[in-house]
N, C-alpha and C positions, 0 to 999 in steps of 0.2 A: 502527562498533561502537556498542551502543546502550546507554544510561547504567547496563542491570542488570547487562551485561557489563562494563562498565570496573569498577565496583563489585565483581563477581563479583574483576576479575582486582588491584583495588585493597588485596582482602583475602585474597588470597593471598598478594600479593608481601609486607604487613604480616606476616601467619603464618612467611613466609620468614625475613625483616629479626629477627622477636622470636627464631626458633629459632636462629640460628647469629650465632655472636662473631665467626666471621670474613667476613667479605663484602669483595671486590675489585669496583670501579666501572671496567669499559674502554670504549674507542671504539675496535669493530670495524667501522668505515666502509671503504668500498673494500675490502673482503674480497670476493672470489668468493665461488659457494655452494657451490662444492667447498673452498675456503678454511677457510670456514664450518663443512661439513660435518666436515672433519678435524680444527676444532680443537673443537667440538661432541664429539668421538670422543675425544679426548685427556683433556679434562675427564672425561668418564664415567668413564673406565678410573683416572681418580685420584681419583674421588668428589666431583666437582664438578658443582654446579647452575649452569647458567649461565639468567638469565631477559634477555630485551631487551624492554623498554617505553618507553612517552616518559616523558619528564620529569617530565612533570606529573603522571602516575600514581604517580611514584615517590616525588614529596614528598609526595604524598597518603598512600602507606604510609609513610612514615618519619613522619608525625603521625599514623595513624593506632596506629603502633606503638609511639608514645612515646619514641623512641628520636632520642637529638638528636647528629647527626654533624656539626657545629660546620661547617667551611670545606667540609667535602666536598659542603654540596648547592653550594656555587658551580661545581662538576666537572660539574653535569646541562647540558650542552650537545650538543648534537651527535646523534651516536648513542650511546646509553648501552646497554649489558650489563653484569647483575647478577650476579657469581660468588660463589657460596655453599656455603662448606666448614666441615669438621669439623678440619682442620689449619691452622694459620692459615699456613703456606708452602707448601703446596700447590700452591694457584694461580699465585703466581708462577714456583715451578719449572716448573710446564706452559709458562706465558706466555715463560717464558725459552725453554722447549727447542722451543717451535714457533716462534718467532722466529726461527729460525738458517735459517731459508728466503723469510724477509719480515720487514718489519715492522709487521706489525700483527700481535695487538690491543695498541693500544696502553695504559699503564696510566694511566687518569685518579686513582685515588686508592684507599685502604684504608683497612678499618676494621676493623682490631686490637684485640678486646675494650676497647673506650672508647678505643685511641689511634687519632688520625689520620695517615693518612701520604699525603701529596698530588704527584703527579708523576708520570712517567716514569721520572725521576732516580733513585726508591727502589726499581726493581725488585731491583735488585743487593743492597741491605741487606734485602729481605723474603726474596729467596730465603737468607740466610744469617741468618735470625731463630732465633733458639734457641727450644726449644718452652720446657713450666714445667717437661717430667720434666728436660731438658736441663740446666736454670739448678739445681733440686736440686740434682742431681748434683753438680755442680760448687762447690756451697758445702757439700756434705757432704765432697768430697774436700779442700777448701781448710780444710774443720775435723780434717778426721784429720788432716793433715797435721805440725801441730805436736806433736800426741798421737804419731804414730810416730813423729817425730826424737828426741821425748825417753825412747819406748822404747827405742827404738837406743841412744840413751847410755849409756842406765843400762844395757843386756843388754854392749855393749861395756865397762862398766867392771867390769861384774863378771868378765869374761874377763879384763882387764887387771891386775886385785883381786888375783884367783887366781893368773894368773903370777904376781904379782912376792910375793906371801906363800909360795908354790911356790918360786923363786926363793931367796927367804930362808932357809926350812925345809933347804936343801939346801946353803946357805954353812953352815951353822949345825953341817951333819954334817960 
């Protein structure tokens, strides 16, 4: 590869790294290229970029991108593949559900709008990552919440109001 191509492919991979928040780091070593091909396949059909470069390419786009992923360039070992999505669980659910026939690709690390998450071990918590509509959600229902218990009271005590003034109107005849 001759130095206007690694440059050529040093500023793409930068282009990649700056557009998307979410980027998973694996090592699919010992994959066949039928392996390969299908999990290349799977990715697509969920909207995933997958790039494989060396190393050194890589830390070149991550300074040429500005973009500083703390522990995770220690993960550039080996064979490294770049997966790059617009969901930031994505990947890992692919990576889960084509695993259930092997184990590879294995997960070297992620990078979760600014947070790190480094392992193997985190696949299981990334595929059950709540997205930002998901965590809304859920602190808007955590705020109705006490707003409807004390509608409730008050609509039940006006039923209970009514009986027992109902109640009384009727001792009274």
């Amino acid at each position: 590869m001759t130095r206007q191509e690694k440059d050529q492919l040093i500023n793409e991979l930068a282009a990649e790294i700056k557009n998307h928040q979410f980027v998973y780091v694996t090592d699919s070593s010992n994959m066949t290229a039928g392996n390969n091909n299908a999990l290349r396949r799977i990715l697509f059909q969920n909207g995933i970029k997958m790039k494989v470069a060396k190393n050194t390419l890589i830390e070149k786009a991550l300074e040429r991108s500005n973009i500083n992923w703390g522990e995770l360039t220690d993960t550039f070992k080996g064979t490294t593949a770049l997966l790059f999505a617009t969901d930031p669980k994505a990947p890992a659910k692919a990576i889960k559900s084509f695993r259930k026939a092997g184990d590879r690709p294995l997960l070297k690390g992620a990078y979760i709008e600014s947070s790190v998450f480094i392992g193997d071990d985190k696949l299981d918590m990334l595929v059950d990552l709540k997205s930002r509509e998901d965590l809304i959600g859920d602190i808007i229902g955590l705020l109705q919440s006490p707003i409807n218990n004390v509608i409730g009271a008050l609509q039940s005590g006006t039923n209970n109001l009514a009986g027992i003034l109902k109640t009384l109107s009727e001792k009274e005849n």
